[in-house]
C-alpha positions as CSV (number, residue, x, y, z in Angstrom):
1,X,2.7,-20.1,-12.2
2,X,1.6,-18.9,-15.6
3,X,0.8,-15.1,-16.8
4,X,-2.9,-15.2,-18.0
5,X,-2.0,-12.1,-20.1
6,X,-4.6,-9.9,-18.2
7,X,-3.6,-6.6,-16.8
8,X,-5.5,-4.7,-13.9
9,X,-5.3,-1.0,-13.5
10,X,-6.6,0.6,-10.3
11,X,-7.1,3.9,-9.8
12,X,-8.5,5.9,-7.2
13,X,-8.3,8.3,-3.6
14,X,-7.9,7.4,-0.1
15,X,-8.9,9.6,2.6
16,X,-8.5,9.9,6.6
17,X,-12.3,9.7,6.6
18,X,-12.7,6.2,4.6
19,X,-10.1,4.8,6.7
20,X,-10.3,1.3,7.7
21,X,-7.7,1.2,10.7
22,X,-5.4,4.5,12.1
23,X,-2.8,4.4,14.0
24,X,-2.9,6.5,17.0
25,X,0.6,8.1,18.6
26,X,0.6,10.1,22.1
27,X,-3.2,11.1,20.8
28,X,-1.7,12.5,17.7
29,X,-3.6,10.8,14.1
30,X,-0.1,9.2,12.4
31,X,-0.6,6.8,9.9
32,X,-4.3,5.7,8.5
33,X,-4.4,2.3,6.6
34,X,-7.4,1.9,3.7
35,X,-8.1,-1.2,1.7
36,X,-8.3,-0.8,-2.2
37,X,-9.0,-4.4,-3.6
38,X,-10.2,-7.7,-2.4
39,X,-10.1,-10.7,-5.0
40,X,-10.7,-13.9,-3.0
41,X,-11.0,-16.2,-6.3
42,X,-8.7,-19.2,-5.6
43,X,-5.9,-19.8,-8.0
44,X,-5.2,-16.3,-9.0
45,X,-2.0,-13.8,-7.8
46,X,-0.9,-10.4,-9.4
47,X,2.2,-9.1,-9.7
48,X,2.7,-5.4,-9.2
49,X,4.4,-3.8,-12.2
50,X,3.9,-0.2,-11.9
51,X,3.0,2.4,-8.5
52,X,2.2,6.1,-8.8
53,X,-0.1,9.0,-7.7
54,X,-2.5,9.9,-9.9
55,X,-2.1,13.6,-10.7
56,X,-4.6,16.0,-10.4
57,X,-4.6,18.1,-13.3
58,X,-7.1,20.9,-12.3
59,X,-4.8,22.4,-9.4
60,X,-1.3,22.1,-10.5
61,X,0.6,18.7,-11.0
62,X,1.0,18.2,-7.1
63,X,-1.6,18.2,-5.2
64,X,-2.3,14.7,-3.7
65,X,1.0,13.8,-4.5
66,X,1.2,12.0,-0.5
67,X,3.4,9.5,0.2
68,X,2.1,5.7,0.5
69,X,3.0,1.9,1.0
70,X,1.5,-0.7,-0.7
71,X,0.9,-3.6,1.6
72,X,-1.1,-6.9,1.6
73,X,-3.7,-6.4,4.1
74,X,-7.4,-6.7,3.7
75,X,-10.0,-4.8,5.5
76,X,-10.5,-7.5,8.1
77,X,-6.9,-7.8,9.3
78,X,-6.9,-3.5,9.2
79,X,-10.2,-3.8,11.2
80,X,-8.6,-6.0,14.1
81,X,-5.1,-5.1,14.4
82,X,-4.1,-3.5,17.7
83,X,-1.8,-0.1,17.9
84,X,0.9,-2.2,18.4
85,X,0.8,-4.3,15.0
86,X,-0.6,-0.6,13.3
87,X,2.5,0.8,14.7
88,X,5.1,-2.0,13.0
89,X,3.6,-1.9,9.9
90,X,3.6,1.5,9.7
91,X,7.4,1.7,10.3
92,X,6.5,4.2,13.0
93,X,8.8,2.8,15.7
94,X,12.2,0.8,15.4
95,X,11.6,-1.1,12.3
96,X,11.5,-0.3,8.5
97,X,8.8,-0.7,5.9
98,X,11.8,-2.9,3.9
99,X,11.7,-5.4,6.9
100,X,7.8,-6.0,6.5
101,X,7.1,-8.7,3.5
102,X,3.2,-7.3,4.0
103,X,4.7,-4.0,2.5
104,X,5.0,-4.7,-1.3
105,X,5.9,-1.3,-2.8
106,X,6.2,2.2,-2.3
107,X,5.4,5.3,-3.6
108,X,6.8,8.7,-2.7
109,X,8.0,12.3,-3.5
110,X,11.2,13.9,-3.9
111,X,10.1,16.4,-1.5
112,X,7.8,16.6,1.8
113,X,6.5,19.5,0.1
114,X,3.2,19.1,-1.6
115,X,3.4,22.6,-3.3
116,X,6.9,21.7,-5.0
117,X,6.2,21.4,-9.0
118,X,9.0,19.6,-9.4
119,X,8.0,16.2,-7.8
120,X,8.2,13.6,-10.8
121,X,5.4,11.1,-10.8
122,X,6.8,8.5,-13.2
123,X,9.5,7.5,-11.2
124,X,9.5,7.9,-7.3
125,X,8.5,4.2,-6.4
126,X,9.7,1.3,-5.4
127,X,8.5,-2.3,-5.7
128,X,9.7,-5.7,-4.6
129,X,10.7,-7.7,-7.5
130,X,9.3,-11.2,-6.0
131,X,6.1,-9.6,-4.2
132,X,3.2,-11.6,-5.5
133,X,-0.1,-10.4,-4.2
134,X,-2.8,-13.3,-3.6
135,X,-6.5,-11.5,-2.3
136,X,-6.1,-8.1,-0.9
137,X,-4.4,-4.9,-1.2
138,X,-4.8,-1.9,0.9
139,X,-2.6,1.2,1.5
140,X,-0.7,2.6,4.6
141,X,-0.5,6.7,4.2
142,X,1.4,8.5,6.4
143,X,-0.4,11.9,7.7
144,X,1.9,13.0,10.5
145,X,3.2,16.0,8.5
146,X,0.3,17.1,6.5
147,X,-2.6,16.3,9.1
148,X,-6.2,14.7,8.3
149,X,-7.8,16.9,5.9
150,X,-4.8,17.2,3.7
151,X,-3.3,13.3,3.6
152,X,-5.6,12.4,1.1
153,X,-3.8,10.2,-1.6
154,X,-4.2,9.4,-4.9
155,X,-2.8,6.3,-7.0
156,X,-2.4,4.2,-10.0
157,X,-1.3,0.9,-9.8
158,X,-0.8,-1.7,-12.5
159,X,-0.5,-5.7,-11.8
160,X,-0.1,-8.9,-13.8
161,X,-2.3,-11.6,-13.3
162,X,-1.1,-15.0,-12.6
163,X,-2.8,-18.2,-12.8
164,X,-1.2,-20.5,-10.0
165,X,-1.9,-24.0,-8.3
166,X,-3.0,-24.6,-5.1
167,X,0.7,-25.6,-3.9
168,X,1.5,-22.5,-5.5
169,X,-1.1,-20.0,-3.7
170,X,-0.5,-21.7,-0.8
171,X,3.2,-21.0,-0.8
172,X,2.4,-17.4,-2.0
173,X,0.5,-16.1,1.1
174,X,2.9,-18.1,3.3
175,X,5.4,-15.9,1.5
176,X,3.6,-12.6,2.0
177,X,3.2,-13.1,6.1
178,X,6.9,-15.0,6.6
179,X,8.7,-12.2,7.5
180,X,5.2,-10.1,9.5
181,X,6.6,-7.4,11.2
182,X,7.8,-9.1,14.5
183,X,5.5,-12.5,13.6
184,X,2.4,-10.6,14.5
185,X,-0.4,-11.1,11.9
């Protein structure tokens, strides 16, 4: 594995309406799951180095400021996963995002209060130090509180890319689904 010396930057919004998978509880919208980047070239993995919301600067420091995982899943697998895997790898049931090697990092606020203009952007993360991300990212953005039209969420992310072997790559995304919630994929 060798750094190339590149570095990505993505920026952007997810939305309830652009989702690619939602996870459904008792008929109640909880959790909606949205893909951000797909990067099938062989031989290339990123490493995540920094996670934030992006603020928005034209209504107070807050707004979008909506909790999210960053996970490994790319719109396919979101298109064909069932409630049940939605539901693990949402960590809306008996399990924890920190059990699910899928989840990579995550961002959140100090508060659940999306008018509070004290929530620090800089540094309310987490990420896993040996999370190595091979094609896809998406994000999983919990909406139970705030409800579809308000769970919109913005981010920055930064990543590191990797050139790696095929061994390499291969070990990677066996890596990233070893510990699947529960083995489902």
């Amino acid at each position: 594995m060798k750094k190339t010396g590149r570095s990505v930057c993505l920026s952007g919004i997810v939305t309830f309406d652009n989702a690619d998978a939602v996870y459904v509880k008792a008929g109640t919208n909880t959790t909606y799951f949205q893909n951000i980047l797909v990067d099938e070239r062989r031989g290339y993995a990123y490493k995540v180095t920094y996670i934030s919301a992006f603020p928005d600067v034209t209504y107070a420091p807050t707004l979008y400021n909506t909790p999210f995982a960053l996970q490994s899943f790319s719109r396919r697998e979101l298109l064909r996963m069932t409630q049940t895997q939605l539901q693990l790898h949402s960590a809306n049931g008996d399990m924890s995002l920190a059990q699910d090697n899928r989840t990579i990092a995550i961002y959140g606020s100090n508060t659940g209060n999306k008018t509070e203009a004290t929530d620090n952007y800089q540094n309310q993360y987490v990420i896993k130090g040996d999370a190595m991300v091979t094609q896809s990212l998406s994000l999983c953005v919990d909406m139970i509180m705030l409800g579809q039209s308000a769970s919109s969420a913005t981010y920055y992310i930064e990543l590191d890319e990797y050139e790696v072997s095929e061994d390499e790559e291969i070990l990677l995304i066996l890596n990233e689904r070893a510990q699947n919630a529960r083995g489902l994929q």
